[in-house]
C-alpha positions in Angstrom: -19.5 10.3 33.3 -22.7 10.2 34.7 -25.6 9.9 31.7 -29.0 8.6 31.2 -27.6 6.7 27.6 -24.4 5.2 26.6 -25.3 5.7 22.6 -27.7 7.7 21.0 -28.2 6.7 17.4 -29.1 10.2 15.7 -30.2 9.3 12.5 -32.2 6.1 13.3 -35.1 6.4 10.5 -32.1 6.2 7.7 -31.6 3.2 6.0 -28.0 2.9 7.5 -29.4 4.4 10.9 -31.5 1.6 11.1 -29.3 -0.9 10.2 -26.8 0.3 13.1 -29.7 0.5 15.1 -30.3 -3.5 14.4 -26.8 -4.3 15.0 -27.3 -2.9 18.6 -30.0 -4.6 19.5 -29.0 -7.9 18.4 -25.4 -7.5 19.9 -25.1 -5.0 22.4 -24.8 -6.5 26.1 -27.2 -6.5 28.0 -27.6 -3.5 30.4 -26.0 -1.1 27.6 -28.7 1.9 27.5 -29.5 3.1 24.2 -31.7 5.5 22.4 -32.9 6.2 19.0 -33.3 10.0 17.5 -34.2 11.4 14.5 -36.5 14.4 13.2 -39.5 12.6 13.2 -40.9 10.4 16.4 -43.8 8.6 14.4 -40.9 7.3 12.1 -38.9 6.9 15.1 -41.4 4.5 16.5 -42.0 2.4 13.6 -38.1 1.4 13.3 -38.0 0.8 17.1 -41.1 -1.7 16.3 -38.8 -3.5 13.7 -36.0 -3.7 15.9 -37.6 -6.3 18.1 -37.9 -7.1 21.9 -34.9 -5.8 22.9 -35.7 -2.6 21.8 -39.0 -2.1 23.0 -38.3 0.0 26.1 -35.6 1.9 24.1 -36.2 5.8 24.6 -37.0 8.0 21.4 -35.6 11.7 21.3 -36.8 13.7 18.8 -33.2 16.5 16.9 -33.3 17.9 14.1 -29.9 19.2 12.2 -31.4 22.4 11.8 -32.0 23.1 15.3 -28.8 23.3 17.5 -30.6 23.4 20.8 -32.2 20.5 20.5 -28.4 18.8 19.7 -26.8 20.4 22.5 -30.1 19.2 24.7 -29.4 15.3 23.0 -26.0 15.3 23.4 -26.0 16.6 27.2 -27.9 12.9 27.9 -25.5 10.5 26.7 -21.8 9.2 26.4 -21.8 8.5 23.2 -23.5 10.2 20.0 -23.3 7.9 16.7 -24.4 10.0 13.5 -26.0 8.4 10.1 -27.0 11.5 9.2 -25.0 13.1 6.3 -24.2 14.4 4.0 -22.2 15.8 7.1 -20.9 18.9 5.5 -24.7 20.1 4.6 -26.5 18.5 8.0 -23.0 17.4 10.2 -21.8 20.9 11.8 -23.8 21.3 14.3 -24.0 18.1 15.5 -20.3 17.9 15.9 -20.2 21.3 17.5 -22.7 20.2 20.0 -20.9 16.7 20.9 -17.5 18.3 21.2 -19.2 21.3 23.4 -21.5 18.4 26.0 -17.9 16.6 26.4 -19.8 13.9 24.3 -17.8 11.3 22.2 -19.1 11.0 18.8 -18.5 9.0 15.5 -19.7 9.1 12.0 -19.7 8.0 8.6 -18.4 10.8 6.8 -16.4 10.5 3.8 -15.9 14.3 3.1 -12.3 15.7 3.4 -14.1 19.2 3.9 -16.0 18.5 7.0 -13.2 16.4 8.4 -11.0 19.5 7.8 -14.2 21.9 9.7 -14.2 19.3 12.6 -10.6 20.1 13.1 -10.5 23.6 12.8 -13.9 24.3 14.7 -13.9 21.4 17.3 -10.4 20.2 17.8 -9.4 22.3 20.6 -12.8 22.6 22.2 -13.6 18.7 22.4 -9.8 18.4 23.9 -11.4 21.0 26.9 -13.9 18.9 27.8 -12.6 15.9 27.2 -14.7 14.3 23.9 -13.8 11.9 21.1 -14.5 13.6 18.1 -13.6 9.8 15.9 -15.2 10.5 12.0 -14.6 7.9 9.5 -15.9 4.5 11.2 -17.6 2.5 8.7 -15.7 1.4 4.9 -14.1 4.5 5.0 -12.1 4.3 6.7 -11.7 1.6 9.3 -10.0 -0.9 6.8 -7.5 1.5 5.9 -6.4 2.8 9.1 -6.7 -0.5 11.0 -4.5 -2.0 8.1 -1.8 0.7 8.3 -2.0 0.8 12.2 -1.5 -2.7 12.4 1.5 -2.7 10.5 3.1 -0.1 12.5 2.7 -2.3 15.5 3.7 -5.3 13.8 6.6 -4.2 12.7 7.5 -2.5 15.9 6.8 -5.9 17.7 9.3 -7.7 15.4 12.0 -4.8 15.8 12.1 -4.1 12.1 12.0 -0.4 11.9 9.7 1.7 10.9 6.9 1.9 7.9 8.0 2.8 4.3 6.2 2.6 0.7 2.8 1.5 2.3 -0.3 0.2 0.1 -3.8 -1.1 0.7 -5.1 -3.0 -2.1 -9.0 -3.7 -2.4 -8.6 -7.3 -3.0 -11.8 -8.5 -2.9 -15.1 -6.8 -3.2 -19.1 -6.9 -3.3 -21.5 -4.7 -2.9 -23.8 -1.7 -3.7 -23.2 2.0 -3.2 -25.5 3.8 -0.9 -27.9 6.8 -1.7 -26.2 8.3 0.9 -22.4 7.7 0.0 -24.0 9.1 -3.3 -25.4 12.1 -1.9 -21.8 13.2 -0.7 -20.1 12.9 -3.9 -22.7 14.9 -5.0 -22.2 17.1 -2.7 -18.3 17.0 -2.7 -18.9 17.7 -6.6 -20.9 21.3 -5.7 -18.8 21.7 -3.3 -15.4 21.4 -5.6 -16.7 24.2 -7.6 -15.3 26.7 -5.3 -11.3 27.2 -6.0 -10.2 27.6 -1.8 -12.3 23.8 -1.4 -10.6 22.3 -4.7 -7.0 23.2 -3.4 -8.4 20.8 0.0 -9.5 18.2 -1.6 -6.2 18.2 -4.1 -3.7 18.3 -0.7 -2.7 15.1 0.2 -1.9 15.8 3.8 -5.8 18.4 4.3 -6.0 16.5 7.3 -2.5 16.2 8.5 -2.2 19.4 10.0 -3.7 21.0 13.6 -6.7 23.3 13.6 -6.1 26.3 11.3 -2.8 24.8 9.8 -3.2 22.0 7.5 -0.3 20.8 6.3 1.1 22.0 2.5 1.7 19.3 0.3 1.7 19.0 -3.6 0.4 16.0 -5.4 4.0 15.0 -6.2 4.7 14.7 -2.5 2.7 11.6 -1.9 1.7 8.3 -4.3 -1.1 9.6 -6.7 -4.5 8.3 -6.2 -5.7 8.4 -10.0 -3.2 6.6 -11.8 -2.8 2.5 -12.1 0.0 1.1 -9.9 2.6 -2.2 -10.9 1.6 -4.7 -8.6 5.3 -6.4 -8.2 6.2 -2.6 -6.9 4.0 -3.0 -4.0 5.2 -6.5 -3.5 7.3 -9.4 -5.2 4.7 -11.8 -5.2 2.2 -9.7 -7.0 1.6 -9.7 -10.5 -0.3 -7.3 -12.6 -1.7 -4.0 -12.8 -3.6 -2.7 -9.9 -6.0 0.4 -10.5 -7.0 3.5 -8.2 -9.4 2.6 -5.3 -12.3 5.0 -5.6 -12.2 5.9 -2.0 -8.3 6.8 -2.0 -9.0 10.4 -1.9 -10.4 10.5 1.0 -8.7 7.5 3.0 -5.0 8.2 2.2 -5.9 11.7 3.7 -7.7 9.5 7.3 -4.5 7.1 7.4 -2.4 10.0 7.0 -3.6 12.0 9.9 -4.1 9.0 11.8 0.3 8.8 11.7 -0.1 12.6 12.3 -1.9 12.4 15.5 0.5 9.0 16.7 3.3 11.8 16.9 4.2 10.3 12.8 5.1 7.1 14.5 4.7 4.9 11.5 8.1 6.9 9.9 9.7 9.5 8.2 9.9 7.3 5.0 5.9 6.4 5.4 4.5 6.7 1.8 0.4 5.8 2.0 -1.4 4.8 -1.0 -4.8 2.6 -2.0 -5.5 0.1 -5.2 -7.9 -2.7 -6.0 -7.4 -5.4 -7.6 -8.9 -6.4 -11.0 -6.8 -9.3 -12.2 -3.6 -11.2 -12.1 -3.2 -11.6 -16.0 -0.9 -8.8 -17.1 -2.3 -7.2 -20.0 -6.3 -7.9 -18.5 -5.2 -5.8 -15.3 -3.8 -2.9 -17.4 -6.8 -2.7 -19.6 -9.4 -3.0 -16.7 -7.3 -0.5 -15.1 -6.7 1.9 -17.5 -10.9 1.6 -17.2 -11.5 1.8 -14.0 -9.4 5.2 -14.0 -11.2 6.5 -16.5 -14.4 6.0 -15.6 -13.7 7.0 -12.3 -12.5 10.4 -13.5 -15.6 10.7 -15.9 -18.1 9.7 -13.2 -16.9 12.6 -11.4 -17.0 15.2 -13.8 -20.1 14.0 -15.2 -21.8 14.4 -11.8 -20.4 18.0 -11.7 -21.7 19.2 -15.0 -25.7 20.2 -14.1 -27.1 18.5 -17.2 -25.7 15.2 -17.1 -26.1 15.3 -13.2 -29.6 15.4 -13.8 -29.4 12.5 -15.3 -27.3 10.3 -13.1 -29.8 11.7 -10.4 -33.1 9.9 -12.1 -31.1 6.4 -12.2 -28.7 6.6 -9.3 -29.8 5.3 -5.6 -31.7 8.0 -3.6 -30.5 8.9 0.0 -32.2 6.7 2.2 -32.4 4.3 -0.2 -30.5 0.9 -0.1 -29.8 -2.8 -1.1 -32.2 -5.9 -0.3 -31.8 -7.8 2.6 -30.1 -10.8 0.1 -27.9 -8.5 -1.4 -26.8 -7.1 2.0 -26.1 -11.0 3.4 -23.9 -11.8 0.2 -21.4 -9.4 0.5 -18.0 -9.2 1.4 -15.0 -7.7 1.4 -11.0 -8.4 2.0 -8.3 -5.6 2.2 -4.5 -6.6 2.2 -1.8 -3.9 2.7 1.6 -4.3 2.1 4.6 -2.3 3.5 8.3 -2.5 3.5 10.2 -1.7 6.7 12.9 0.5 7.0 14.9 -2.5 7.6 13.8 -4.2 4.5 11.8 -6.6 5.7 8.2 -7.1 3.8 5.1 -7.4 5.9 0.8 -7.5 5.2 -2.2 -7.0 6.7 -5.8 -8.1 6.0 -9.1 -7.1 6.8 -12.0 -9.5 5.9 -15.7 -9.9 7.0 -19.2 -11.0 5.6 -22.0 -8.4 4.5 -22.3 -5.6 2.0 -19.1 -3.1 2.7 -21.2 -0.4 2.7 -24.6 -1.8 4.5 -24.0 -5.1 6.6 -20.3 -4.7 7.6 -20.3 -0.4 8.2 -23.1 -1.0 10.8 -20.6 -3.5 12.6 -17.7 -1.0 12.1 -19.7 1.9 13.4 -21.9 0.0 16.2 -18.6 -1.9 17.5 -16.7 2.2 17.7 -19.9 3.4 19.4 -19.7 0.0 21.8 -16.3 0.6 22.2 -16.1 4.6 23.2 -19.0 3.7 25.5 -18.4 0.3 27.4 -14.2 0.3 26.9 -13.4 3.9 28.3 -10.8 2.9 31.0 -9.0 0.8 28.0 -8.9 3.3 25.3 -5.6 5.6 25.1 -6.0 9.6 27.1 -6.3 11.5 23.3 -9.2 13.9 22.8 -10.2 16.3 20.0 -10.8 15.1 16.6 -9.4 11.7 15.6 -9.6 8.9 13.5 -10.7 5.6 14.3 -7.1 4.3 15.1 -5.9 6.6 16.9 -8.9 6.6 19.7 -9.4 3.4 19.6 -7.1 1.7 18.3 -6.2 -2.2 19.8 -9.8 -1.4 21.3 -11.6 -1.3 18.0 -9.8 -4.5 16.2 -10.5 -6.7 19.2 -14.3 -5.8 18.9 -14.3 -6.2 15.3 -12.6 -9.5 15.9 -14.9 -10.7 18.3 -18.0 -9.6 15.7 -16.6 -12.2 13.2 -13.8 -9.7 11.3 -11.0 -11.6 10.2 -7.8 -9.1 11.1 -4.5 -10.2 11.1 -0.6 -8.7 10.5 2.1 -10.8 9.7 6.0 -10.7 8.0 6.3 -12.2 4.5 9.6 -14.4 3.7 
């Protein structure tokens, strides 16, 4: 394609914008034309001024959410629109409709099964006419996850040892802070689960599974549960323990799930998908931290739900736009491991790790690298358009970036 950019960061003046931004100065290669866009140019300005020399001559392009000509106008410029700005279900819609309609590929940060779901049934088809990448999902959640499944598919396929079976990612290690923004979306997902058509989504373990206009019926019963504690020796013998619900597992199951969905359910008939973390390996501490964390997830939750207590949480909680400090950012970390057992019977893991805050540091790698990568990789990247998830456009594409970035990714079989 013939553009003036090959990534637009819409949403620069956010905290996370700006931090993607960052990334791309620092590590983009040189040549790679980017610009910065936002509602307000004077903001706009001061963050290019903080970004440093290499991003002195980048342009500034003044969208606004609100204002779907101005979208369509931004993303008829460049190859690649990367989005900050959520949540997506209140300010997301048209931007997506506007990438998919320019034949622009686009990725977010979305955690929100409802405007996934919207971005299938409104875009899906279109972005497949003219040829966009519609990837959501490419920060925490819910690179980890999908990597870490789609790894073991092709691991396993290397080996010859079937196909995938009981599969499950377990948060093994973990530090960081959670985002104004991340909490502006459960907020939002809370308003939004008032209504009894958007509960039913959110309670369907396969919402995204499906094509536009059909997602797939399932039942809770039909997949592993993502509120209840799990045995660790029943995800693999050399675990011990109790492991308790991840507090993203609602949302990433659903990503990992469509992910196998769109790979023509490669990973398996007998592919089972569920998420954990781990709180200790002492047997009756991990059931009682467990038993908490379930809980309290289930109470945080409700309590955001109910209007006087949500008042509340809103006075203490992180603001949107609001974030960590610059120490707390550096000191984080994170490490996924998932297990699986073939249909053969043979046993094999995964693992994600980097450096940096989850949900600061390491998501502007993940969502710089899957901006990088839909720009600068096209010829290598597999000929699927519409709306995806991060494995299934980019797939080997993605984990070789994030290797190269300093990610620790690797797959092997356990004996």
């Amino acid at each position: 394609m013939s553009r003036e950019f090959d990534v637009i960061v819409y949403g620069a003046t956010g905290f996370v914008g700006e931090l993607t931004a960052r990334y791309l100065a620092e590590q983009a290669p040189e040549g790679t034309r980017i610009a910065l866009a936002g509602r307000n140019e004077t903001k706009l300005a001061a963050v290019r001024r903080r970004l440093g020399e290499r991003a002195a001559a980048w342009p500034l392009i003044v969208a606004d959410s609100d204002s779907p000509a101005s979208l369509d106008a931004m993303c008829a410029r460049t190859r690649v629109v990367c989005t900050t700005v959520g949540p997506y279900m209140r300010y997301g819609e048209n931007m997506v409709v506007a990438a998919a309609s320019a034949g622009t590929d686009y990725v977010d940060l979305t955690g929100e099964v409802p405007f996934v779901r919207f971005t299938i049934d409104k875009v899906d088809e279109l972005a497949k006419s003219t040829g966009a990448r519609i990837v959501n999902s490419c920060g925490f959640d819910s690179v980890p996850s999908d990597l870490g499944a789609y790894l073991l598919y092709k691991k396993a396929a290397e080996a010859g040892a079937g196909t995938l079976g009981e599969t499950t990612l377990i948060l093994h290690s973990f530090r960081g802070a959670l985002s104004g923004g991340t909490i502006d979306s459960m907020r939002a997902l809370a308003e939004e689960a008032k209504d009894p058509q958007t509960r039913r989504l959110l309670l369907n373990p396969r919402a995204l599974s499906g094509g536009p206009g059909e997602p797939e019926q399932a039942g809770p019963s039909d997949e592993p549960s993502d509120i209840v504690p799990v045995s660790a020796k029943k995800v693999d013998p050399s675990l011990r323990g109790t492991l308790a619900p991840f507090f993203m597992s609602s949302y990433n199951t659903r990503v990992v799930r469509r992910s196998d969905s769109l790979l023509d359910n490669a990973y398996g008939p007998g592919f089972r998908y569920q998420e954990t973390m781990a709180v200790s390996d002492i047997p009756l501490l991990s059931s009682l931290l467990a038993g908490i964390v379930t809980i309290g997830t289930g109470a945080g939750l409700a309590l955001m739900a109910f209007g006087p207590t949500r008042k509340v949480l809103d006075k203490v909680l992180p603001k949107p736009g609001q974030g960590p400090s610059e120490k707390t950012r550096e000191t984080g970390h994170f490490t996924t491991r998932t297990y699986t057992r073939t249909s053969d019977g043979r046993r094999f893991r995964s693992q994600m790790r980097a450096d940096g805050d989850p949900g600061y540091k390491a998501t502007a790698v993940m969502l710089g690298e899957s901006a990088l990568g839909l720009a600068l990789d096209r010829d290598q990247l597999p000929e699927r358009f519409g709306a995806l998830t991060p494995a299934a456009a980019m797939g080997d594409v993605l984990i070789e970036r994030l290797k190269r970035a300093g990610f620790v990714i690797e797959a092997h079989e356990l004996t």
